[in-house]
One Martini backbone bead per residue (centre of mass of N, CA, C, O) as a GRO file, in nm:
protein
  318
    1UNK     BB    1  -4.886  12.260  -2.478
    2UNK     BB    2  -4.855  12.029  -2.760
    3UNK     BB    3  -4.576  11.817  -2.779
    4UNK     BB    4  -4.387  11.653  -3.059
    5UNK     BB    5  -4.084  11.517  -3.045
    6UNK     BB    6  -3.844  11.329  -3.291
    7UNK     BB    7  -3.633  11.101  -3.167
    8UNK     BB    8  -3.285  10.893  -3.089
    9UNK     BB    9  -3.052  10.985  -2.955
   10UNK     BB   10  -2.894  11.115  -2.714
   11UNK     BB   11  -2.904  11.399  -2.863
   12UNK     BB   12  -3.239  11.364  -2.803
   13UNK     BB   13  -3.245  11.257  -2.480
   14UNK     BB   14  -3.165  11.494  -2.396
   15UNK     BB   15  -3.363  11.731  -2.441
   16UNK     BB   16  -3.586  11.609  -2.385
   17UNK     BB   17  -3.500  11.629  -2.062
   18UNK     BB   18  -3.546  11.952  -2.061
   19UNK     BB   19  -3.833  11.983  -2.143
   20UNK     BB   20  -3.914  11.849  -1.928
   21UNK     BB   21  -3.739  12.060  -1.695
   22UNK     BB   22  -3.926  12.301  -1.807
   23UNK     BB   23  -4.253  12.168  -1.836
   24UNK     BB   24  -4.200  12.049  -2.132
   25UNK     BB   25  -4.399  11.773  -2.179
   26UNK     BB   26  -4.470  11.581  -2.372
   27UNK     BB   27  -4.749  11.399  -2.530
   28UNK     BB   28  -4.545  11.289  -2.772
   29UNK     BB   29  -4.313  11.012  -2.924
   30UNK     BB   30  -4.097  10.977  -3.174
   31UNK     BB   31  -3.887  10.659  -3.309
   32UNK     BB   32  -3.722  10.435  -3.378
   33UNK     BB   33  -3.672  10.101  -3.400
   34UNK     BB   34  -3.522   9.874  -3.255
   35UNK     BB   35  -3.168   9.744  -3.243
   36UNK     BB   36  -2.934   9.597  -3.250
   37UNK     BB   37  -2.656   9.532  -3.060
   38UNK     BB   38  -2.334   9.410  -3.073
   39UNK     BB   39  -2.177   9.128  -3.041
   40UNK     BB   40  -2.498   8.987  -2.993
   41UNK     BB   41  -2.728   9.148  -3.126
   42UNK     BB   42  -2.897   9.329  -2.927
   43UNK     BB   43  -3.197   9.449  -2.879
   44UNK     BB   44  -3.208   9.833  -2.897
   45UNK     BB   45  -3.329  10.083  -2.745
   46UNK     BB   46  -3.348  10.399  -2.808
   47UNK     BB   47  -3.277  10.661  -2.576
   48UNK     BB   48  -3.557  10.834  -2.624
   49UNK     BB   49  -3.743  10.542  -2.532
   50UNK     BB   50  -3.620  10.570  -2.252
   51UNK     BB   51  -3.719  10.836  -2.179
   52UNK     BB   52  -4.014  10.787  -2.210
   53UNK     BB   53  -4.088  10.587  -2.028
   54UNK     BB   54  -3.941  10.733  -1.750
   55UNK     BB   55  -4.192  10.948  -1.820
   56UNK     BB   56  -4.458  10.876  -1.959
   57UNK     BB   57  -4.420  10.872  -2.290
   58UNK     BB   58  -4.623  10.867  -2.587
   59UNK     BB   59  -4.513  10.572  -2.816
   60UNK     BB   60  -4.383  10.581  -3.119
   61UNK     BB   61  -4.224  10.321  -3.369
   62UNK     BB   62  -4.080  10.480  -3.677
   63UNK     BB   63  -3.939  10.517  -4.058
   64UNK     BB   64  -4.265  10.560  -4.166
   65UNK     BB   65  -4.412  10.852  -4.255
   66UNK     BB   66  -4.617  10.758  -4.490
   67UNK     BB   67  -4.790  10.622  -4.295
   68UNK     BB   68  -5.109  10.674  -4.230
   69UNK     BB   69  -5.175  10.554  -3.958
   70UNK     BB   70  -4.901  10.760  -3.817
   71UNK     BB   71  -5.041  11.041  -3.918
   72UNK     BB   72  -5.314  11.008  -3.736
   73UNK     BB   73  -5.156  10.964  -3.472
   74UNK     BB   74  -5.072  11.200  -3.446
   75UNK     BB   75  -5.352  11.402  -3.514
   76UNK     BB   76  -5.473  11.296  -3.253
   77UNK     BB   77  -5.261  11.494  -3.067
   78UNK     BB   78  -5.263  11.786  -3.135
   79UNK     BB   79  -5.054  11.985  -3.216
   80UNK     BB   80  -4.858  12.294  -3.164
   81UNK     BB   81  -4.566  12.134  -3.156
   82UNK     BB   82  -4.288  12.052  -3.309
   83UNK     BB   83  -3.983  11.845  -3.265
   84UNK     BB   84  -3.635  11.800  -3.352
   85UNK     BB   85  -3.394  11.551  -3.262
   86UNK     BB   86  -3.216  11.337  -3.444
   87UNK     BB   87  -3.386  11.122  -3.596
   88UNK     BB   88  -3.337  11.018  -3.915
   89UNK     BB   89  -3.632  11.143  -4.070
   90UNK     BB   90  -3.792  11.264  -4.282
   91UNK     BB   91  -4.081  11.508  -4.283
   92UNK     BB   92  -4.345  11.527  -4.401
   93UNK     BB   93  -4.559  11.771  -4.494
   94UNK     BB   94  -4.814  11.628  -4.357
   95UNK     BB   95  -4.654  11.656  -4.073
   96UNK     BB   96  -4.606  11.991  -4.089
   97UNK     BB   97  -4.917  12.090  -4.118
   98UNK     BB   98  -5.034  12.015  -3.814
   99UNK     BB   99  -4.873  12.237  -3.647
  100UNK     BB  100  -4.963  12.591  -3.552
  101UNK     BB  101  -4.641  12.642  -3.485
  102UNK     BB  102  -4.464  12.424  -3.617
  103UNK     BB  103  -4.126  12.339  -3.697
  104UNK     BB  104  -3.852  12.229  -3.474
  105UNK     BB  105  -3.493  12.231  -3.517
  106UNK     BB  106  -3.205  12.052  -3.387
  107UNK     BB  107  -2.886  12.157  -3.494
  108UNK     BB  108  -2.549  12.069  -3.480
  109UNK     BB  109  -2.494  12.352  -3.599
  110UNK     BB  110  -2.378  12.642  -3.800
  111UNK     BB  111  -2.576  12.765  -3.997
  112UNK     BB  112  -2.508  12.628  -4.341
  113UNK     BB  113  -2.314  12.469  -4.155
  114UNK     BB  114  -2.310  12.142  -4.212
  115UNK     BB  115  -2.532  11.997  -4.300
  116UNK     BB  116  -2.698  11.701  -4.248
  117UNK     BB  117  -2.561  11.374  -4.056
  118UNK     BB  118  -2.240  11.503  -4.021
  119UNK     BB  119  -2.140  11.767  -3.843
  120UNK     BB  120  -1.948  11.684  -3.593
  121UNK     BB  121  -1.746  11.511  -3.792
  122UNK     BB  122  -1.667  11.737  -3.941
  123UNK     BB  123  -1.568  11.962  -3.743
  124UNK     BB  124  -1.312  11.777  -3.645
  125UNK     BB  125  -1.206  11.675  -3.910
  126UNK     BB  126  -1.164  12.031  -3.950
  127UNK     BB  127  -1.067  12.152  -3.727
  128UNK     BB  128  -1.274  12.340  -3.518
  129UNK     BB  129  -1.309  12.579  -3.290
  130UNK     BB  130  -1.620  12.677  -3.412
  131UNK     BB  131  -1.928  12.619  -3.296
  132UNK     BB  132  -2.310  12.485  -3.285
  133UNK     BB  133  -2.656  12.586  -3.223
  134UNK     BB  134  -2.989  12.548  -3.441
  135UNK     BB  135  -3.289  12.688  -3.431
  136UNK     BB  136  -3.510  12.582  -3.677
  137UNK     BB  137  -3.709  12.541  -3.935
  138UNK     BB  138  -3.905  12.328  -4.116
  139UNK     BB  139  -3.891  12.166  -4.423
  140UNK     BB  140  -3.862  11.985  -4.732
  141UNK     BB  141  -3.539  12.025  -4.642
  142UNK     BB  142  -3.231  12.005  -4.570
  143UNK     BB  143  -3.148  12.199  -4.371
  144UNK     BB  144  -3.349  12.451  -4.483
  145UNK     BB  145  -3.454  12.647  -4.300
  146UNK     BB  146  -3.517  12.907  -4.078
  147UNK     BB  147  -3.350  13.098  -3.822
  148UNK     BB  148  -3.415  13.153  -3.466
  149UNK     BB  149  -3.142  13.022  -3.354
  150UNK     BB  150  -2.801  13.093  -3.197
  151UNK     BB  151  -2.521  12.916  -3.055
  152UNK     BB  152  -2.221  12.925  -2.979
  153UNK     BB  153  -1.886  12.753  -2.942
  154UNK     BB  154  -1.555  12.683  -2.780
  155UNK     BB  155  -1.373  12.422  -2.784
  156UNK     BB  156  -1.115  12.522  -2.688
  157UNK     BB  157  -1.221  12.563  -2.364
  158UNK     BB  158  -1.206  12.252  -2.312
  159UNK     BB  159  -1.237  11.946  -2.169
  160UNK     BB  160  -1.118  11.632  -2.255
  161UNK     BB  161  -1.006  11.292  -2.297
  162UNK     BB  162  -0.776  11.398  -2.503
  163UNK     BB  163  -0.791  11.737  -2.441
  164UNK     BB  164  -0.801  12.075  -2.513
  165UNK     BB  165  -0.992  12.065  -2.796
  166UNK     BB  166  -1.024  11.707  -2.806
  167UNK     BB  167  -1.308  11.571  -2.890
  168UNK     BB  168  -1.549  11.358  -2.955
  169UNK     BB  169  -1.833  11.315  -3.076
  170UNK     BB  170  -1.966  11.224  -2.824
  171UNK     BB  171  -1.885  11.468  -2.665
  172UNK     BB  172  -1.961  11.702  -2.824
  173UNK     BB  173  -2.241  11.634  -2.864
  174UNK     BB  174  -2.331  11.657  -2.558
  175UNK     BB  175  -2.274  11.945  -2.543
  176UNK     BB  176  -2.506  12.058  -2.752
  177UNK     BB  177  -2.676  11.961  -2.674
  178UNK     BB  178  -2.725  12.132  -2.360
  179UNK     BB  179  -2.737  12.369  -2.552
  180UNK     BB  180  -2.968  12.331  -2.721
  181UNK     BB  181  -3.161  12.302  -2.511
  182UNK     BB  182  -3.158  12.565  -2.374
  183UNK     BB  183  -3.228  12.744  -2.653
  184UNK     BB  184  -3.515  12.590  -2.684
  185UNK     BB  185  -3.639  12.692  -2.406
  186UNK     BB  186  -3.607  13.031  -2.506
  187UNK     BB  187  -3.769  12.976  -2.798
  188UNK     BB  188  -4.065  12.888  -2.767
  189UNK     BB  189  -4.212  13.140  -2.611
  190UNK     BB  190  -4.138  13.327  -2.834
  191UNK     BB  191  -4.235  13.197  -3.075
  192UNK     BB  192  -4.575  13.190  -2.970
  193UNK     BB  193  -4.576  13.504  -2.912
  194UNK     BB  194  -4.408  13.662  -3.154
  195UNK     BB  195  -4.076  13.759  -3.118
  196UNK     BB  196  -3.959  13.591  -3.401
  197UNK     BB  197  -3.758  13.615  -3.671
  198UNK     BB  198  -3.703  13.473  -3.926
  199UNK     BB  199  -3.433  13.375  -4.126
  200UNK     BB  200  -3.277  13.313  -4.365
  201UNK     BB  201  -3.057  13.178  -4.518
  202UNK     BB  202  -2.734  13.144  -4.700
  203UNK     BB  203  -2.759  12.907  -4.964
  204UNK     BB  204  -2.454  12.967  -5.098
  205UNK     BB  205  -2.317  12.842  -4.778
  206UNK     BB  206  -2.336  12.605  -4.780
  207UNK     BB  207  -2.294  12.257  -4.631
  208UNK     BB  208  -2.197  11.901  -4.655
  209UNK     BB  209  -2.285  11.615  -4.521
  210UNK     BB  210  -2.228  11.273  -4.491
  211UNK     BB  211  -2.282  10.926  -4.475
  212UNK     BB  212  -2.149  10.718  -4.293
  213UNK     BB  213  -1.921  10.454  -4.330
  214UNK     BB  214  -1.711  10.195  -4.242
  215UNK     BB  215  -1.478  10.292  -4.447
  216UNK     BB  216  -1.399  10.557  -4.354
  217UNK     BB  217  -1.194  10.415  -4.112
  218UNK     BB  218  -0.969  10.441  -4.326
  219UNK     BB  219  -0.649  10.466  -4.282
  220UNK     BB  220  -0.404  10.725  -4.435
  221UNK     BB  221  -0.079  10.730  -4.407
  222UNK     BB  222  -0.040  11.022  -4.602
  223UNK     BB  223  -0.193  11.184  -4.377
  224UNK     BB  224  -0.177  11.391  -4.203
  225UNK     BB  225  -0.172  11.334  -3.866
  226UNK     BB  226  -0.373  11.551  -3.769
  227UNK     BB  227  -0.576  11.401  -3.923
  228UNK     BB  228  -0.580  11.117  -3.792
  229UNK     BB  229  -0.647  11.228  -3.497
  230UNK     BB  230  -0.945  11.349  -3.617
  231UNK     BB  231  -1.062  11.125  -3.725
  232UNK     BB  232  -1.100  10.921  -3.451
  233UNK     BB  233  -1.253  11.098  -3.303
  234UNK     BB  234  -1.479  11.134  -3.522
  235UNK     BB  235  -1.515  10.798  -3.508
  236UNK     BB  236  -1.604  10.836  -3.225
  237UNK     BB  237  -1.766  10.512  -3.211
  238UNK     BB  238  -1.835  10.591  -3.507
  239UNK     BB  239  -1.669  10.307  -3.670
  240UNK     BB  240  -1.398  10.344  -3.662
  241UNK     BB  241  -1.039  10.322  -3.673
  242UNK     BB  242  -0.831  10.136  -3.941
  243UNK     BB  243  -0.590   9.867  -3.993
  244UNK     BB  244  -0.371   9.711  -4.149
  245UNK     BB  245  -0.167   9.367  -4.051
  246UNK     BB  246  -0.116   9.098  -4.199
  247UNK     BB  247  -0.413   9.041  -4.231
  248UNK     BB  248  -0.531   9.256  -3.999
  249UNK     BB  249  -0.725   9.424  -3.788
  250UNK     BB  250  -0.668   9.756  -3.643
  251UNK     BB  251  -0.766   9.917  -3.388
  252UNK     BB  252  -0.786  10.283  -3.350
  253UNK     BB  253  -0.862  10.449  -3.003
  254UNK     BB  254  -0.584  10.632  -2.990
  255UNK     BB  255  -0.412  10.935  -3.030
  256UNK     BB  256  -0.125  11.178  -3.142
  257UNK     BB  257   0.073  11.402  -3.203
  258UNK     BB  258   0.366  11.527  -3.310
  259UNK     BB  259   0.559  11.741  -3.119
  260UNK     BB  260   0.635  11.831  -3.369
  261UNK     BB  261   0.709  11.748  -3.662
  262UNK     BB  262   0.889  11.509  -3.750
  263UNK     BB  263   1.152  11.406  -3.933
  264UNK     BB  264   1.135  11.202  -4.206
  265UNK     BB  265   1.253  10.859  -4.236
  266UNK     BB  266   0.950  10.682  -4.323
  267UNK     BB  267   0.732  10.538  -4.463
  268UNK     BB  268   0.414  10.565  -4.493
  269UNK     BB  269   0.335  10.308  -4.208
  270UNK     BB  270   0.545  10.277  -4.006
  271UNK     BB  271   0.657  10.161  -3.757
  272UNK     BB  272   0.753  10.332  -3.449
  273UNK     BB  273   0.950  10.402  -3.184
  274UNK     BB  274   0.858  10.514  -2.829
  275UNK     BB  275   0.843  10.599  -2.499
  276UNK     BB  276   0.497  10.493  -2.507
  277UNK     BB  277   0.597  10.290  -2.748
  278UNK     BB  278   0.423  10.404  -3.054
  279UNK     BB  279   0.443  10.482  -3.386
  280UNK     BB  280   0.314  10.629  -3.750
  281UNK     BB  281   0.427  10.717  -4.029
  282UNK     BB  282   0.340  11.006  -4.220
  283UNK     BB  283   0.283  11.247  -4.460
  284UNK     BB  284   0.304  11.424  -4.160
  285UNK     BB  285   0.435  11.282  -3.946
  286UNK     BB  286   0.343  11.126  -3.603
  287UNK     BB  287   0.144  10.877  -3.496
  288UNK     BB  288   0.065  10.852  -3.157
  289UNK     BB  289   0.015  10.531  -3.007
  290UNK     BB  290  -0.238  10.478  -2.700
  291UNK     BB  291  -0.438  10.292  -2.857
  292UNK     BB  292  -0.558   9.926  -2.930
  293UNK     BB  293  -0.740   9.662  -3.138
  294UNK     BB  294  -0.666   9.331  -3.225
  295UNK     BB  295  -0.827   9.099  -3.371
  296UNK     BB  296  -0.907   8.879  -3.080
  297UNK     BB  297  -0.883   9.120  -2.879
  298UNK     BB  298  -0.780   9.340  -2.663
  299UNK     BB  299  -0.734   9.624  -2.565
  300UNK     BB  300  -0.455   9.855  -2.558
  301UNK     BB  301  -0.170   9.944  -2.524
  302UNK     BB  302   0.136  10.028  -2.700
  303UNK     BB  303   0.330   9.869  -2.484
  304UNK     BB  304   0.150   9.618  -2.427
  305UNK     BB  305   0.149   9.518  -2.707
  306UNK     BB  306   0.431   9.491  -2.778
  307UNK     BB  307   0.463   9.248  -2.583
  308UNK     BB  308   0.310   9.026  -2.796
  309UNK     BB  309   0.456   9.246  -3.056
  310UNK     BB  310   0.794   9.253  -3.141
  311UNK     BB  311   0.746   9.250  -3.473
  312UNK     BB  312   0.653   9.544  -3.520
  313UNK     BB  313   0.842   9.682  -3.531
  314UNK     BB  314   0.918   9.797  -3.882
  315UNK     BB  315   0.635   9.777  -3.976
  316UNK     BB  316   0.378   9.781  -4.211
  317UNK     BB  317   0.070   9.965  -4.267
  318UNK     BB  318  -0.222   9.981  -4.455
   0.00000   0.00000   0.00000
């Protein structure tokens, strides 16, 4: 069976790789062009590309699928079936018409739940408890196709580097892809050999998620303590989440909640002494600062930044 691939992040260089290891080594892969990354703005492949370089797999790398030339070098490949896992690029009609056996998108949430770019920020955004993945057919609208299987996952089982049930994106994204390749992997022959009905979504209960941009990261301290401790999380490790103090950025890289919410007694954005170092009165509740890093200088813990910022104590956040 002839598979086209579609990938361009982690979350899609993960599912290649089980693709691989399950003998169903694609034909051809399509990914995005190499692009600056840090702060020295080096060209860097991204992760798909890595994956199929070592593993000998033939290589298109564009954003633009509606050039002639990019469709009919597809068309060559004579796919039996396409994948995609979070290219970043929508396939027009004329690449979905390809393959024999149609196209199949893994997904990392329950859908209609949380269409659209950033599914799994949203997920920890809203705290929820139970996410997961779906491999749906691909239509020509965004996550609107008919879905062939889901997996639930139940977030609050696992540890993360934060704690039991509260990863960031990128720990999240890791388990999803884990998951959806897997079910993709039992997914295939069954639907290959037609013992698989798609179902319709049920597109009334859709929900839409937005592309997030830098300024999303900008924490807004009337917010309950508890929402931007799941900001953080959901924000790393882009665009990251962000504070001014006298008119410096400080990027705020771990923190959580007190537990319970202590008593308001600072106009929200006070930053405030604690055991661990110091926390910053919210809208409700204190957001305990475990790390962070103010720009020109290395991340730090919030005890140790204390001592280089003395008259930090007491002064307001905006």
């Amino acid at each position: 069976m002839k598979i086209v691939f579609f990938g361009t992040p982690e979350f899609g260089a993960v599912i290649l790789k089980k693709l691989i290891e399950a003998g169903l080594k694609p034909v051809f892969a399509i990914t995005v062009p190499d692009k600056p990354a840090g702060r020295k703005q080096l060209l860097t492949p991204p992760p798909v590309k890595v994956v199929a370089e070592q593993y000998g797999i033939p290589l298109l790398q564009t954003n633009d699928l509606t050039n002639k030339t990019y469709v009919q070098t597809i068309r060559k490949a004579k796919p039996d079936l396409i994948i995609l896992a979070s290219y970043g690029v929508i396939l027009p009609k004329e690449v979905l018409e390809l393959p024999k056996h149609g196209a199949l998108n893994v997904h990392p949430s329950l859908l209609p739940k949380y269409r659209g770019p950033s599914p799994v920020q949203e997920t920890i955004l809203k705290g929820e408890e139970i996410t997961g993945v779906t491999i749906m057919l691909i239509d020509e609208e965004i996550d609107h196709g008919s879905i062939l299987a889901q997996r639930e996952f139940s977030i609050f089982n696992f540890q993360f580097s934060n704690g039991l049930g509260t990863p960031t994106t990128s720990e999240l994204k890791e388990k999803l892809a884990e998951l959806g390749g897997e079910l993709l992997i039992e997914v295939i022959p069954l639907w290959i050999q037609g013992t698989i009905k798609p179902k319709a979504q049920d597109h009334s209960k859709a929900t839409f998620t937005k592309r997030i941009q830098k300024k999303d990261g900008k924490i807004d301290w009337t917010k309950d303590a508890r929402f931007i401790a799941r900001q953080i999380r959901a924000y790393h490790p882009w665009p990251g989440t962000f504070c001014l103090w006298g008119g410096k950025r400080i990027k705020i890289l771990k923190g959580k909640t007190e537990e319970p919410p202590g008593k308001q007694s600072f106009r929200p954005g006070t930053v405030i002494p604690c055991k661990e170092g110091f926390g910053v009165q919210t809208g409700r509740g204190v957001l305990l600062v475990e790390r962070l890093q103010i720009e020109g200088r290395n991340e730090a813990s919030s005890r140790d930044f204390l001592r280089g910022y003395s008259r930090f104590i007491g002064s307001t956040l905006a």
